[in-house]
N, C-alpha and C positions, 0 to 999 in steps of 0.2 A: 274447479281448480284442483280439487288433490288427485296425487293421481291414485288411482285404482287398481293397482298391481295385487293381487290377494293369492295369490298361486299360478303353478307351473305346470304343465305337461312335458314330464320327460321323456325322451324316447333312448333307450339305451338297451348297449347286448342282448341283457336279461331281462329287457321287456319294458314296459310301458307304466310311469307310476306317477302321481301328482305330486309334487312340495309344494306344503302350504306356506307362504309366506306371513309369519306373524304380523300382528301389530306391534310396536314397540311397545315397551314394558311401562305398567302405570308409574307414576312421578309417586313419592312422597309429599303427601299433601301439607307435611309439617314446615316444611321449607320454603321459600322462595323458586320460578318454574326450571329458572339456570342453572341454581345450586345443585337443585331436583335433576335436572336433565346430566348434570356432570356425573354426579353418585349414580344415577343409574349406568354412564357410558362404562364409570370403572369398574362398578357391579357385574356388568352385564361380561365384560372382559377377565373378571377375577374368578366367577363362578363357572363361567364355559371354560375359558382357560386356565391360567392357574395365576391366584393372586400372588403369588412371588416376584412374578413379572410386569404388574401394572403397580405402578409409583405414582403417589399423592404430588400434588403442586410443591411445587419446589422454592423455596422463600431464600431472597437474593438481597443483600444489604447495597441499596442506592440513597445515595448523601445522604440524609440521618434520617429516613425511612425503611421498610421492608419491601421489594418487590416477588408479586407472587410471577413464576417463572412455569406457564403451562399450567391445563387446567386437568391432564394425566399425560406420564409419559410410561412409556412400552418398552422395555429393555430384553432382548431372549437372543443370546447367541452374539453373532456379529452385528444383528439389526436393531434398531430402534424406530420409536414413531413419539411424534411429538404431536399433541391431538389439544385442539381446541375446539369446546362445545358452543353451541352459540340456539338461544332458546329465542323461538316466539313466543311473545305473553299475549300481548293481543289481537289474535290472528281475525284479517279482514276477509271479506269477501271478493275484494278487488284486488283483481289479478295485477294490473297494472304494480298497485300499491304492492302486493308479496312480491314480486320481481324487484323492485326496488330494493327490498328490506335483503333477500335474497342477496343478491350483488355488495350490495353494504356488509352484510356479514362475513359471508365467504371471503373479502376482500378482508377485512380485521381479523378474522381469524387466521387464514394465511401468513399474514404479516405476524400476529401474537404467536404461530407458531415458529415461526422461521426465530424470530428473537428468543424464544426459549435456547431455539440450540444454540444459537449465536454467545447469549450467555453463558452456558453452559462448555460451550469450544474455548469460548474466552478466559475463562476463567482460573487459566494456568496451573490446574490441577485436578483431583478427581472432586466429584460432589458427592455428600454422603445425601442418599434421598433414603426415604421412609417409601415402602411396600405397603400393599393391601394386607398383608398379613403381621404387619405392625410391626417389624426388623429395618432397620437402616442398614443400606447399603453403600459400599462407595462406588461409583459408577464413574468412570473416565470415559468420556463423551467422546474424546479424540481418536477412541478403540472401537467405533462403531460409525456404520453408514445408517443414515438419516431419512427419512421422508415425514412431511407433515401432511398433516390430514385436519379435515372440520366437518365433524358430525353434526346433522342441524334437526334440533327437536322443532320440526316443520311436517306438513303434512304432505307438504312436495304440491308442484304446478305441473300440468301434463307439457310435456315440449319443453321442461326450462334444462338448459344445458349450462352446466356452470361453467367458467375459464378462469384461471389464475394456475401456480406452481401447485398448489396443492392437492390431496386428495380428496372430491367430497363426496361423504354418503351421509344419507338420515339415516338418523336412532335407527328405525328400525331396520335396515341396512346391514349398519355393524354388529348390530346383535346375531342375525340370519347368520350373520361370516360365522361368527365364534358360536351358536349353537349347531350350522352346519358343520364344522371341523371338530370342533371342542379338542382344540390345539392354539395357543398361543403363537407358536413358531411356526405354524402353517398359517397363523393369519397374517400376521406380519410378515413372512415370505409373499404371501398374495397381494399383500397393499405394495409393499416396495414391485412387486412386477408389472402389479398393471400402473403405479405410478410415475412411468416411460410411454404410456399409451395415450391414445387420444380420449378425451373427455366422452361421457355419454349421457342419457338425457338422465336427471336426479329421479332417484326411485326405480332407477331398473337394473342396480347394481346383480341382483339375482341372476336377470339375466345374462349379463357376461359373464358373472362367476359359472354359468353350463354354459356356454360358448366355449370358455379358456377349458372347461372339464372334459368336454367332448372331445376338444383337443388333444388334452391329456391323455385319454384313452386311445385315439386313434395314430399317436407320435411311435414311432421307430420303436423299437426294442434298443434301450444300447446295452450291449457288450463290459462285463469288466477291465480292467482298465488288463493289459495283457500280462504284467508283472504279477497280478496279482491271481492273473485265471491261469497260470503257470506254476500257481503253487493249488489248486484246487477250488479257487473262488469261483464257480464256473453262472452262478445264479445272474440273472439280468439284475444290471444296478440300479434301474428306474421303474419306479410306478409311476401311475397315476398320481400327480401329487394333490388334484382336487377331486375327493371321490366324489363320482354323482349323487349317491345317497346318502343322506347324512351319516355323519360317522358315528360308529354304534349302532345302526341301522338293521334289524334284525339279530344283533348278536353283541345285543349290549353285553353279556357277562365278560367275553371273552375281551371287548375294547378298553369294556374297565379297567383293565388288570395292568394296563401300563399308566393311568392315573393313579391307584392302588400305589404302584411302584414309587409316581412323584410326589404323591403326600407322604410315603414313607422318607423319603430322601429329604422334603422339606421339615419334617419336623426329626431329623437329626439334631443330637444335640452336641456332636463332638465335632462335627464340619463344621470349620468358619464360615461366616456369610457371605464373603466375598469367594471363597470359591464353592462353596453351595451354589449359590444360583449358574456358574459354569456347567457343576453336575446337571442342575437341571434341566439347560436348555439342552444340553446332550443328549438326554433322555427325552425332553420333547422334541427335539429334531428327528425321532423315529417318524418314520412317514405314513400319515395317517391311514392308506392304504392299507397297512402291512399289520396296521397294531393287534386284527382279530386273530389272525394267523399265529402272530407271536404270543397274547395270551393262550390260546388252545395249544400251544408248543408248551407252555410255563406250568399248563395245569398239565397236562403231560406228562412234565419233567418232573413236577413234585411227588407224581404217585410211582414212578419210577427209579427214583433215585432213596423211596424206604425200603431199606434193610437191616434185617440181622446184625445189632454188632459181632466183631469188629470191624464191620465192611465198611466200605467207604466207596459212593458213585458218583461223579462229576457229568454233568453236561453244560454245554455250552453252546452259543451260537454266536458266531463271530460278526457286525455290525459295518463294514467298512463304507460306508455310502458316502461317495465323492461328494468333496464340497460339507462337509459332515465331522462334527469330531467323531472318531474310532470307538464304538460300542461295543462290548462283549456282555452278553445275558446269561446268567447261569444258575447253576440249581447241583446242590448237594448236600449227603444225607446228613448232616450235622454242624452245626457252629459250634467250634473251641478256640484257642489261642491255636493251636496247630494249625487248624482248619484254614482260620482267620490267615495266617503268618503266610503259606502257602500261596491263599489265592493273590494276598496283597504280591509277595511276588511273581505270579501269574503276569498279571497285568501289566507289571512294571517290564516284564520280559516282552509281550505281546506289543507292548509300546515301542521295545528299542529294537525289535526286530521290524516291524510296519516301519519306523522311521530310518532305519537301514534302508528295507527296501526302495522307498519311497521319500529322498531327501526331502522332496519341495514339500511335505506335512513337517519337517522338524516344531514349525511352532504348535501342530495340532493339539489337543487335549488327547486321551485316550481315559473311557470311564470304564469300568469294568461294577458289574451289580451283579452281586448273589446272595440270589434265594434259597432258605430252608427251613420247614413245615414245622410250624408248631404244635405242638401235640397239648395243650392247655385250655385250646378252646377260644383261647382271647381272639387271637386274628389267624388268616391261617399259616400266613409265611415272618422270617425276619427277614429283614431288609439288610445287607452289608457291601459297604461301598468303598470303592476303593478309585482314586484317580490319579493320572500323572501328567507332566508336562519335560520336553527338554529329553539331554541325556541324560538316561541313567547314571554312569558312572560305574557300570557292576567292573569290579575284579576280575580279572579276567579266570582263576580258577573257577569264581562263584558262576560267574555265566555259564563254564563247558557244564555245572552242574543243573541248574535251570535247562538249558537246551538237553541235555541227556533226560530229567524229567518229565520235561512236559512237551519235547517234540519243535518242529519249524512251525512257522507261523501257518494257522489253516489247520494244524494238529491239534489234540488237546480235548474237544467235544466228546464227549461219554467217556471217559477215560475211567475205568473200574478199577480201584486199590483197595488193597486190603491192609492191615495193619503189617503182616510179614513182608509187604511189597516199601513200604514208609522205612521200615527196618534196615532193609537190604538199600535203598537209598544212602539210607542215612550214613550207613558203612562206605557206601561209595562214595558219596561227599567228604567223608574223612579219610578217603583216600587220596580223590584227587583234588582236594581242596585244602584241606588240613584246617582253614579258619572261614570253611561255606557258615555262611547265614551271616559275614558283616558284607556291609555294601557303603558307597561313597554314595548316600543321600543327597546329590547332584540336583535331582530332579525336583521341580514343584511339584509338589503331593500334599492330597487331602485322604484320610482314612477315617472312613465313621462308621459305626451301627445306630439302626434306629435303636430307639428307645423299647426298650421291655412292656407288653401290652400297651403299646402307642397306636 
């Protein structure tokens, strides 16, 4: 009866390597196997991805009781997932019989999830849901596309193919996704895609996940978008969005460094929670591909950008990846309120210049994060974040001063200043500005720093 999937032979560019497919994670024996099986689905998605984005059951007042509304819901970006778990306690031998129970559940779960969203669409407003990391959030349902899913704490039947709207994979399935990626936003991109495709037999979800990966790697190069490779974007805007290797895979230090980044930015304490979690899925929407490259750029940038007061070195790398909020990464040798004041309007510029260029982004976000190196030993960088939304609203003096500073959009990367260079600035803004540094705070804006040894 179960089936017997335990590993992978892969064949790819760089050669030939096996993925072991786990077994799913032991239950907590203190519990009940449902309960058990639920805590582990959210666990399993809080720890590989990031609990900010997996929300406990949601409690809905129907005629003078509580209903529980989903037994975890997934929120990151534009997508969500509404996931109901569904446990076998007393597993038979009879095939027969687990095809039954099979069918019976998939069937309830399907329906229990589709009604979560249903109440939650319904509900004429936003819900405040409670995260794995113990924050309530308000989450408006209406601002996201949906797929449900039913992970089955089952050991699987070999040939059972399940059918309904839903998506299903066993426990240990959904763990493989999120310790394969260990990205949040990159799993729920992969459920919402294959959840358009045709059904496949339970327990071999692995394998289409290297089917679609193969694919990944052998698709097209595309091209930037031409507006934007006109101003110097010239880099292909697509990876592989499913690496074949697990991510991290040989070169965990460097992968980390964009997790690093999102537990810094979760545990701000001056970002509201409501647009915290925008920051974050923007940051998790980096494409799991790409994330070693960009830590080995970041350790780079930090031992490059210490100098000698009273210098001052910026780098940057500009993020535009279609379908994507607008990321900019950066690294300079010092935080102060100057420092700080500058980059916050960096970003604000880099946003209304991309939304110039490119109307149909007006609604985008645009996050901007910089890093710089602590010298105390506690950790090794601060974390300071800056984001916006909309038009800015800048003055039209304050802007020719911005664009005179920091360059057209695609400009701006390693940009070296020194304190006499800030000076002579600052002269020129009082000339052709006479009242630079006010601005029409038009825009939705979140501005935080982590926390001092956090």
């Amino acid at each position: 009866m179960t089936n017997g999937l335990r590993g992978l032979i892969i064949e790819t560019t760089a050669g030939t390597f096996v993925r072991e497919i786990r077994s799913a994670s032991l239950l907590d024996e203190s519990v009940d196997r449902g309960t058990g099986a639920e805590q582990a689905t959210r666990m399993a998605a809080a720890y590989w991805g990031l609990p900010d984005f997996m929300f406990r059951p949601a409690m809905r007042r129907r005629g003078h009781g509580l209903r529980e509304l989903g037994d975890a819901i997934v929120v990151v970006g534009p997508r969500a997932l509404s996931v109901q778990v569904k446990a076998r306690v007393a597993l038979s031998t009879d095939d027969d019989r687990e095809r039954r129970w099979l069918d019976k559940k998939i069937v309830e779960g399907s329906r229990q999830a589709s009604g979560t969203v249903r109440g939650l669409l319904t509900a004429g407003r936003a819900v405040r849901l409670v995260n794995e990391r113990d924050r309530e959030i308000e989450i408006d349902a209406r601002t996201r596309s949906w797929v449900n899913v039913v992970v089955l704490d089952h050991p699987g039947i070999d040939g059972y193919v399940p059918t309904g709207p839903a998506v299903v994979l066993l426990r240990r399935d959904w763990e493989f996704l999120f310790e394969q990626l260990k990205s949040t936003y990159a799993v729920v991109e992969y459920l919402h895609r294959i959840s358009s495709t045709a059904p496949i037999e339970l327990g071999t979800e692995a394998v289409r996940y290297y089917e679609f990966a193969a694919a990944d790697a052998a698709a097209p190069v595309n091209r930037p978008d031409p507006r934007l490779a006109a101003l110097g974007f010239n880099k292909p805007t697509s990876l592989p969005l499913l690496p074949q290797a697990p991510a991290g895979h040989g070169d965990d230090r460097d992968h980390a460094i964009v997790r690093g980044i999102l537990e810094d930015v979760a545990v701000t304490g001056v970002v509201d929670e409501d647009g915290r979690l925008d920051v974050l899925a923007a940051i998790d929407a980096i494409p799991v591909a790409y994330r070693a490259e960009l830590g080995r750029t970041v350790v780079r940038w930090l031992d490059e950008v210490e100098v000698p007061e009273p210098g001052l070195i910026w780098r940057f790398r500009n993020l535009p990846w279609p379908g994507r909020p607008y990321l900019l990464l950066g690294a300079t040798t010092r935080l102060d309120e100057r420092v700080q004041r500058e980059f916050n309007d960096f970003i604000a510029l880099r946003h209304q210049q991309q939304m110039e260029l490119m109307p149909e982004r007006a609604d985008a976000m645009t996050v901007g994060i910089l890093l710089t190196r602590r010298a105390d030993g506690l950790r090794p960088w601060d974390t300071t974040v800056a984001a916006t939304r909309g038009d800015q609203g800048f003055d039209p003096r304050f802007r020719r001063f911005l664009d005179r500073l920091w360059g057209p959009l695609g400009g701006g990367g390693g940009r070296q200043l020194t304190d006499d260079d800030w000076d002579e600035l600052a002269e020129l803004a009082g000339e052709i500005a006479g009242d630079a540094g006010t601005r029409d705070d038009g825009g939705d804006r979140y501005v935080g720093d982590a926390p001092e040894g956090a």
